[in-house]
C-alpha positions in Angstrom: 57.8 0.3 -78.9 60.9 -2.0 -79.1 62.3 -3.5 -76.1 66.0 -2.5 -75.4 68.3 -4.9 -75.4 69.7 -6.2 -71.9 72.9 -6.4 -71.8 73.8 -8.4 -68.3 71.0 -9.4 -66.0 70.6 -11.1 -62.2 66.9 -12.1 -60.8 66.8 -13.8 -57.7 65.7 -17.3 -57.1 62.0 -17.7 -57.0 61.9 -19.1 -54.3 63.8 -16.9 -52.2 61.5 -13.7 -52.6 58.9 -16.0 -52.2 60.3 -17.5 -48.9 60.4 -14.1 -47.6 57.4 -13.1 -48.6 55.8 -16.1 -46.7 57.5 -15.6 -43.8 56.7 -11.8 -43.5 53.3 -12.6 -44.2 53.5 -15.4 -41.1 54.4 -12.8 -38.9 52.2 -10.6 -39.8 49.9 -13.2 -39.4 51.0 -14.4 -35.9 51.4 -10.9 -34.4 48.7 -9.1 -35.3 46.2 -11.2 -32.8 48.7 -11.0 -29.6 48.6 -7.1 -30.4 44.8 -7.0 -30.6 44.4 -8.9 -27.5 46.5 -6.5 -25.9 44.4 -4.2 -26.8 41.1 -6.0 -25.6 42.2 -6.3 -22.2 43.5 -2.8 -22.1 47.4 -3.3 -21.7 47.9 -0.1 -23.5 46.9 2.6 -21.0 45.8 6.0 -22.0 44.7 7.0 -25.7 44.4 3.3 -27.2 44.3 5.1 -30.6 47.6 6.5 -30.4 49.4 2.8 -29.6 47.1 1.6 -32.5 48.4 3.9 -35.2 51.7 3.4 -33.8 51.2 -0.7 -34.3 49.3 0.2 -37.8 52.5 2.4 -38.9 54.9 -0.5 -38.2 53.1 -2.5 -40.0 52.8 -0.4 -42.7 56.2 0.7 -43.1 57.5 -2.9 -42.7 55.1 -4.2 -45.6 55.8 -0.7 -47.9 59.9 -1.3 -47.6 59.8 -5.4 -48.1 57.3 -4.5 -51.4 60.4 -2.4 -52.3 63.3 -5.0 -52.4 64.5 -5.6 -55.7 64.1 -9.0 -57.0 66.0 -8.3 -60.6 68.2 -5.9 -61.7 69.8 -5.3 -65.7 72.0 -3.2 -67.1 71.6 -1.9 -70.4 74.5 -1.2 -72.9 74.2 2.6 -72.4 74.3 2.1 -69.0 71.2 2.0 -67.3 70.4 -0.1 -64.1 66.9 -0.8 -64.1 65.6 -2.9 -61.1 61.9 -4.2 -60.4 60.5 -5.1 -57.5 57.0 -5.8 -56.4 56.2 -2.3 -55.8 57.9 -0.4 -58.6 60.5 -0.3 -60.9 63.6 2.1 -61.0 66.1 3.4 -63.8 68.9 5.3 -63.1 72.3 5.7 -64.6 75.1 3.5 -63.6 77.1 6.9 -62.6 74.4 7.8 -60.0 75.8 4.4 -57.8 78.3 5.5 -55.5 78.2 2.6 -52.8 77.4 -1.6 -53.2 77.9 -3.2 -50.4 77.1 -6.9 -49.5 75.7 -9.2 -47.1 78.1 -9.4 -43.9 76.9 -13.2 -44.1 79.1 -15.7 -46.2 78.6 -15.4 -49.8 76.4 -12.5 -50.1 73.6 -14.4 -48.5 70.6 -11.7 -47.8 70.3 -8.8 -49.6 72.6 -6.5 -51.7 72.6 -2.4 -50.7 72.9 -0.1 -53.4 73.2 3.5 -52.7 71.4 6.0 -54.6 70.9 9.6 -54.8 68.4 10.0 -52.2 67.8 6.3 -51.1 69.4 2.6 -50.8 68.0 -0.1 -53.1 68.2 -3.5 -51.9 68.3 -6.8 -54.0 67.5 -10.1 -52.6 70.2 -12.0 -53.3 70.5 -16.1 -52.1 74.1 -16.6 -53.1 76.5 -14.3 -54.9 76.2 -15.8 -58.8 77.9 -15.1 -62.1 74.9 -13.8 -63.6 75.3 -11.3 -60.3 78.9 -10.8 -60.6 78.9 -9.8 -64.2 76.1 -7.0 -63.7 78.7 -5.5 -60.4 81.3 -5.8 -62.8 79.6 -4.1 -65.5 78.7 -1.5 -62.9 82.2 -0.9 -61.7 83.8 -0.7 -65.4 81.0 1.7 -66.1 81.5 3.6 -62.6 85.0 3.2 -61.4 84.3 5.6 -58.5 82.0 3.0 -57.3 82.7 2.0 -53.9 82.3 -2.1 -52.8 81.9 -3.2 -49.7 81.8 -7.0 -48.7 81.4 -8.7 -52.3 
């Protein structure tokens, strides 16, 4: 199969999703002891089982949505947005983007939220680039009822 060709693309920094991923993993790291030694000396009264799933869920979730954020995104020539991330990779058509909005910190520093039918995709993003500003542009010629917010 033949690859298609990429039109415009933006991938964050290395080092950035890898900072991140570092420091989620150094709280997770940190926290989880203090929590079992909560549990040791039975601060949690009641059904210990039913603060430890609750603990277990947060963890969860938090780990399941950072796995999620969006590390590159393209878009195509016919107009397809594809974006990878750790834990998957999504396609959808330009048209389907109704709202980007960016960081409220100066130049786009964080994360860039896209809104999706159903969800929000975010992107890591370290500082706004022209590699990123060319794919928002192409996005906004391709969609002009595309809303942005803070770019």
């Amino acid at each position: 199969m033949m690859e298609e060709k990429t039109a415009m693309e933006f991938r964050a920094p290395s080092g950035y999703p890898a900072f991140f991923y570092l420091l989620l993993l150094a709280w997770t790291a940190g926290s989880l002891p203090l929590v079992y030694r909560k549990f040791q000396t039975g601060m949690f009264f009641g059904s210990q089982w039913l603060y430890a799933g609750m603990v277990a869920f947060v963890y969860v979730f938090t780990w399941f949505w950072s796995l999620g954020i969006f590390y590159r995104i393209s878009l195509d020539s016919e107009g397809m947005l594809t974006m990878k991330s750790i834990r998957r990779e999504l396609q959808v058509s330009v048209k389907q983007v109704s709202r980007v909005e960016g960081s409220r910190l100066p130049n786009s520093f964080g994360f860039i939220k896209m809104k999706l039918p159903g969800e929000s995709g975010y992107i890591f993003c370290l500082r706004k680039t022209d590699e990123l500003e060319a794919v928002l542009q192409g996005i906004k010629r391709l969609n002009p009822m595309l809303i942005r917010l803070n770019i």
